[in-house]
C-alpha positions in Angstrom: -27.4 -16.9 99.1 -24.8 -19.1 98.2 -21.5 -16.5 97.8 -18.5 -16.9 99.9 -16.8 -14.5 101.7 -13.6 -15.8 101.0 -12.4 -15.4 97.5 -11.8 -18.3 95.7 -8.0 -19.8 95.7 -8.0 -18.6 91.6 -8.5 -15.6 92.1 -6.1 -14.7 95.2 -3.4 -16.3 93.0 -4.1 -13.9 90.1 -4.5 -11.0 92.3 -1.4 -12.3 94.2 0.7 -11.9 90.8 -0.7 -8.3 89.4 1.7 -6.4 91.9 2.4 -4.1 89.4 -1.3 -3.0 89.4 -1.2 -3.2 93.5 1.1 -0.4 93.6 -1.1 2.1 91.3 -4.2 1.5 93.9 -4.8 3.7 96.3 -4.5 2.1 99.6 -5.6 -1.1 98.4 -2.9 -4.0 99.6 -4.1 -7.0 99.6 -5.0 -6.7 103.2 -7.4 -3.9 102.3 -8.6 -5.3 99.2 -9.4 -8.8 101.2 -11.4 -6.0 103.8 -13.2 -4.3 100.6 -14.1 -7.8 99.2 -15.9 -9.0 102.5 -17.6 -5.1 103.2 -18.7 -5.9 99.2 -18.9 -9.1 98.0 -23.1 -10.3 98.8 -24.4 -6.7 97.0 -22.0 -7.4 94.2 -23.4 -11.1 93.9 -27.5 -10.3 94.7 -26.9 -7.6 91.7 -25.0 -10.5 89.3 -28.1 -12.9 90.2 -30.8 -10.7 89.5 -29.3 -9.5 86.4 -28.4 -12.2 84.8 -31.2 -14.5 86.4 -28.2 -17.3 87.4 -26.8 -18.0 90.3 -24.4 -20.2 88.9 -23.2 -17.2 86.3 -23.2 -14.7 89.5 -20.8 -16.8 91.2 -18.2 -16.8 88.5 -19.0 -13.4 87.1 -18.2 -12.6 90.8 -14.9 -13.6 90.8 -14.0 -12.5 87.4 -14.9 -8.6 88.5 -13.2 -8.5 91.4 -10.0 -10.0 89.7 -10.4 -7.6 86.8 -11.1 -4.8 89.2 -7.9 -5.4 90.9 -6.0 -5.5 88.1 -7.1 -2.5 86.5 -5.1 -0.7 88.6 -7.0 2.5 89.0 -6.8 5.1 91.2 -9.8 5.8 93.6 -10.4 8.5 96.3 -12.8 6.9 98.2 -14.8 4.1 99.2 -17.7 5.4 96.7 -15.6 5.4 93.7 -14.4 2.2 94.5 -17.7 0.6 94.4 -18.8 2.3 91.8 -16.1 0.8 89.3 -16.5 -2.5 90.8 -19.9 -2.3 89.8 -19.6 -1.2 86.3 -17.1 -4.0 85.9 -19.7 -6.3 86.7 -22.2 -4.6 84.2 -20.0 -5.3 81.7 -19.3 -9.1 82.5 -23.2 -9.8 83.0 -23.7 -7.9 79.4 -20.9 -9.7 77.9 -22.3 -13.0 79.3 -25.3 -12.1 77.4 -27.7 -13.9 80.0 -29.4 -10.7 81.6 -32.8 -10.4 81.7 -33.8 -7.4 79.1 -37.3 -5.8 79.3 -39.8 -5.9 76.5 -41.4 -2.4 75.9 -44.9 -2.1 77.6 -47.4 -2.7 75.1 -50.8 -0.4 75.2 -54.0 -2.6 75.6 -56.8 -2.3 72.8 -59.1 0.4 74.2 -62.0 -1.4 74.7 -59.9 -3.2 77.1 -58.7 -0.1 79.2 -57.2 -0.4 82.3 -59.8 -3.4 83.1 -57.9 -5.9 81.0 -54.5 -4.5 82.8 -55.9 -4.9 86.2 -56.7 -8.4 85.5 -53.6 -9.4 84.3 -51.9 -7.9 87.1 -52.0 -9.2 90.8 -53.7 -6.3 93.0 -52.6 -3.8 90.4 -49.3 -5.0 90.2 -47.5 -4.3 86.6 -46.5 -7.9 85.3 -43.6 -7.9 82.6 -42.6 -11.6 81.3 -45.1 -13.6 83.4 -43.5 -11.6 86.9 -43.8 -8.6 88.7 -42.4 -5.5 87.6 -40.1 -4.5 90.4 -38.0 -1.6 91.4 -34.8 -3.9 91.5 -35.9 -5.4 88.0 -35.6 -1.6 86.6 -32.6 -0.8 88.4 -31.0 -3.7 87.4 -31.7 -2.6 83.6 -30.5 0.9 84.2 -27.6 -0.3 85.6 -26.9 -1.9 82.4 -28.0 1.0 80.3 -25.5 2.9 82.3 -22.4 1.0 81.7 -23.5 0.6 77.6 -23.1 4.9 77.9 -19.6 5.0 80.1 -21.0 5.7 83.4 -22.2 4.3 86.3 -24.1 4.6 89.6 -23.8 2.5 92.9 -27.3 4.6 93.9 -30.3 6.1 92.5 -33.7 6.4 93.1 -36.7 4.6 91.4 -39.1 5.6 93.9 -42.9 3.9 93.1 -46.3 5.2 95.5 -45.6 6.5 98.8 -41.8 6.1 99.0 -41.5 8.9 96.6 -42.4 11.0 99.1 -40.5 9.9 101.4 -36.9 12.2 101.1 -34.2 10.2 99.6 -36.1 6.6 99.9 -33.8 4.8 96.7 -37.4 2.6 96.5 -38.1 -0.9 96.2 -40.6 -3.5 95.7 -43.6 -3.8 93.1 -44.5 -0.9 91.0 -48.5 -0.5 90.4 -50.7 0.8 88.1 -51.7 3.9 88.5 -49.1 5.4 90.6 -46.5 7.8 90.3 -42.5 6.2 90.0 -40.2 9.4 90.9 -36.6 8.1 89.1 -34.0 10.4 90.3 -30.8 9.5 88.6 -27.3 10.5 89.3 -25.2 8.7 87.0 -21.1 9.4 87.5 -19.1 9.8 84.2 -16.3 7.1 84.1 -14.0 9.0 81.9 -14.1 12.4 83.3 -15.7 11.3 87.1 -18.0 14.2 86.5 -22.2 13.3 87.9 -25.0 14.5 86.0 -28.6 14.8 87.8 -31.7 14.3 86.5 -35.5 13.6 87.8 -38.4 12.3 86.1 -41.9 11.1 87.6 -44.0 8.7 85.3 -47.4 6.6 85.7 -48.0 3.6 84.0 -51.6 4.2 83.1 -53.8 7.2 84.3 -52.2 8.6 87.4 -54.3 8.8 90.5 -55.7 11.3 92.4 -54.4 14.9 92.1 -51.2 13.6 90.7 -51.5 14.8 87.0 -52.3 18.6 88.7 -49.1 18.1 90.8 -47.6 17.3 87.4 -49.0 20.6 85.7 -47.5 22.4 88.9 -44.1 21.3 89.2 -43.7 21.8 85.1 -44.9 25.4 85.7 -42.4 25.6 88.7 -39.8 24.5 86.4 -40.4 26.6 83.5 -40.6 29.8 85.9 -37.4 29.0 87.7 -35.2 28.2 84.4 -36.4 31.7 83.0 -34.6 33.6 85.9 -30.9 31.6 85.5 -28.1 33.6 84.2 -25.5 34.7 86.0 -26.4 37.4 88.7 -29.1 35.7 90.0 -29.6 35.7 93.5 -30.0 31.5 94.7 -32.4 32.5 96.9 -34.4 34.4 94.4 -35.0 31.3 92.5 -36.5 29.2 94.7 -38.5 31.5 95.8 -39.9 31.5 92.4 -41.2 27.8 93.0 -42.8 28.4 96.1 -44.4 31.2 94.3 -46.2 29.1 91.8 -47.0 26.7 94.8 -48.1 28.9 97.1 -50.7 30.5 94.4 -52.3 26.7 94.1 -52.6 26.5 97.9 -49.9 24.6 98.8 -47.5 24.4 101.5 -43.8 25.2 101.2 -41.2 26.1 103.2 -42.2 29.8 103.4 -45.2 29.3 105.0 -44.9 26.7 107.3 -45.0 27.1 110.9 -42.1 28.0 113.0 -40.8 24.7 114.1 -43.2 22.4 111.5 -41.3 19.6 109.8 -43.5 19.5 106.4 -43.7 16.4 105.0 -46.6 17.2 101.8 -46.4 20.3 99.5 -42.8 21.5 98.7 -40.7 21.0 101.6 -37.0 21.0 100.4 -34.6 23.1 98.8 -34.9 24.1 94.7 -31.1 22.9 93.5 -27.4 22.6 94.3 -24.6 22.7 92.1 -22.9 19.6 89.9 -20.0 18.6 89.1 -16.7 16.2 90.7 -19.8 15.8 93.6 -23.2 15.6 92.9 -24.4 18.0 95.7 -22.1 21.5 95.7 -22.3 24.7 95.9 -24.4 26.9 95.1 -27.6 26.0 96.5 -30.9 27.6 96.0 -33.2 27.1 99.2 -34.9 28.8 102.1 -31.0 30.2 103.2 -28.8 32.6 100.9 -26.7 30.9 98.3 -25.0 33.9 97.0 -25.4 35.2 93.4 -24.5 32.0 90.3 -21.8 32.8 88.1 -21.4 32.1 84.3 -20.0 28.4 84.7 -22.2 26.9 87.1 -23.8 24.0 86.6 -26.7 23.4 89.0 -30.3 21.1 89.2 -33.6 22.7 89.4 -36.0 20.3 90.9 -39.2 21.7 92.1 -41.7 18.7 93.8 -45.0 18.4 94.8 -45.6 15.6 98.1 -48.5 13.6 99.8 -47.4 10.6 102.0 -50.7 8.9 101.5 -49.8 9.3 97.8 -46.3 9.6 96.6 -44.7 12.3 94.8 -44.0 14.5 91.8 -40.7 16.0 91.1 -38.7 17.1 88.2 -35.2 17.8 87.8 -33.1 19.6 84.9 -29.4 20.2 85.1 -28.3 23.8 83.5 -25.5 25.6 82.5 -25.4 29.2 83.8 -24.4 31.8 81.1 -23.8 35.6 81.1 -27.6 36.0 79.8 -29.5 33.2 80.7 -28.9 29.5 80.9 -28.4 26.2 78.6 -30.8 23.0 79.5 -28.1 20.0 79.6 -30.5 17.3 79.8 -32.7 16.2 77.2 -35.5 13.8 78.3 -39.2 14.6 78.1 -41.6 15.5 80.8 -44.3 13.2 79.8 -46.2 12.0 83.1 -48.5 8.9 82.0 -46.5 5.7 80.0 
């Protein structure tokens, strides 16, 4: 990696002179915006190159978004926030620049040739889009993109391919394969009103294996039941145990019925929702403890999940809005499993 982590003597002159826009930030003098720029600078630059597929471009788009994000002059409350505009600044320059890499649609093979002909074309089952492997960080890097095109932004989110989506909060990496199931949890932040959204989908390129498409079935039947209780009332606690319910009747573990002590890691093993809104985990919260009763207002996830380590994961999340007599679905995406 060739980025410095001393800004270039342009850019420290610009910055010097926008002293106006110094005063509006919030505990960023140019001491602390030097410290943010070092704490900063290679993740900003590693995103730039792989984005825009130029090193060269990444260098001066690096310097170009930390100038503009200096001068901007926002106000931010945290280090989070910070990042998280500095980011969508640099979504913007690599758009602008017009050199990112943009990913063609996947195209179905002929039937005859069926998932033979995509195997061979892909090394050890490893999707190949434009002559390379379909990564995690090649998706993120496009979402990041689609993000900024729709005024928000995300510093974090989870694309999640095989085994790592069963793995807690794992934000994912590497190659994703054919076959397997890619959990995308996504938490965009709107830039305008600095409210999050939350949202979870999990898709297989090709037939899913194993017992993932019956996970699929489950966790949509979880779903379903749980949205049909919301309105306001409700018990939190009620709700999730709705999803074990529909679990428990297929067999599989939750955390009702495990053993006094037992850390599951397979079957539904964490909490149904939370609440969303300035923070994107807030009360209430619908789990295994009492949440209280939701109130017409709320605005809370429902994200049952199904889990094998050998295997990966299924989980799907809706965000709602709680009313007197039942409940409005915010987020409009489908459920389909296999791409």
């Amino acid at each position: 990696m060739r980025v410095s982590l001393v800004m270039d003597e342009t850019t420290l002159s610009a910055v010097g002179s926008t002293r106006d826009a110094a005063d509006a930030l919030l505990v960023m003098d140019e001491e602390s915006f030097r410290a943010f720029y070092e704490r900063t600078a290679r993740s900003v630059w590693a995103y730039l190159s792989r984005v825009t597929g130029d090193r060269q471009l990444a260098d001066d788009l690096l310097q170009e978004a930390y100038y503009r994000f200096y001068k901007l002059g926002a106000r931010h409350e945290n280090e989070r926030h910070r990042r998280n505009s500095l980011f969508c600044i640099a979504t913007n320059l690599a758009r602008d620049a017009g050199r990112h890499r943009r990913f063609a649609r996947i195209v179905p093979l002929p039937e005859d040739d069926g998932q033979n002909a995509l195997h061979a074309e892909n090394r050890e089952g490893s999707l190949m889009l434009d002559g390379e492997p379909l990564t995690v960080e090649r998706v993120k890097g496009a979402m990041r993109l689609m993000f900024a095109e729709h005024g928000c932004s995300a510093e974090e989110f989870i694309v999640a391919p095989g085994p790592q989506g069963a793995a807690g909060h794992e934000m994912g990496h590497g190659p994703i394969r054919f076959g397997e199931p890619v959990v995308f949890d996504l938490w965009p932040r709107d830039d305008a009103s600095s409210c999050f959204a939350d949202m979870t989908r999990t898709v297989s390129v090709g037939p899913p294996v194993g017992e993932v498409r019956e996970w699929h079935r489950l966790t949509r039947e979880a779903l379903d039941a749980t949205t049909a209780l919301i309105r306001a009332g409700v018990e939190c606690h009620a709700v999730f145990e709705a999803a074990c319910e529909v679990y428990e009747a297929a067999g599989y573990p939750t955390q009702r019925t495990k053993a006094a002590g037992e850390v599951l890691d397979r079957g539904f093993f964490h909490g149904l929702g939370h609440g969303v809104g300035l923070e994107v985990h807030e009360a209430p919260y619908m789990g295994r403890l009492p949440g209280g009763r939701l109130v017409a207002g709320d605005v809370v996830t429902l994200e049952p999940g199904l889990y094998d380590p050998a295997v990966g994961g299924v989980r799907l999340e809706d965000l709602v809005l709680v009313t007197e007599d039942g409940c409005e679905v915010l987020t409009r995406f489908p459920y389909d499993l296999e791409v």
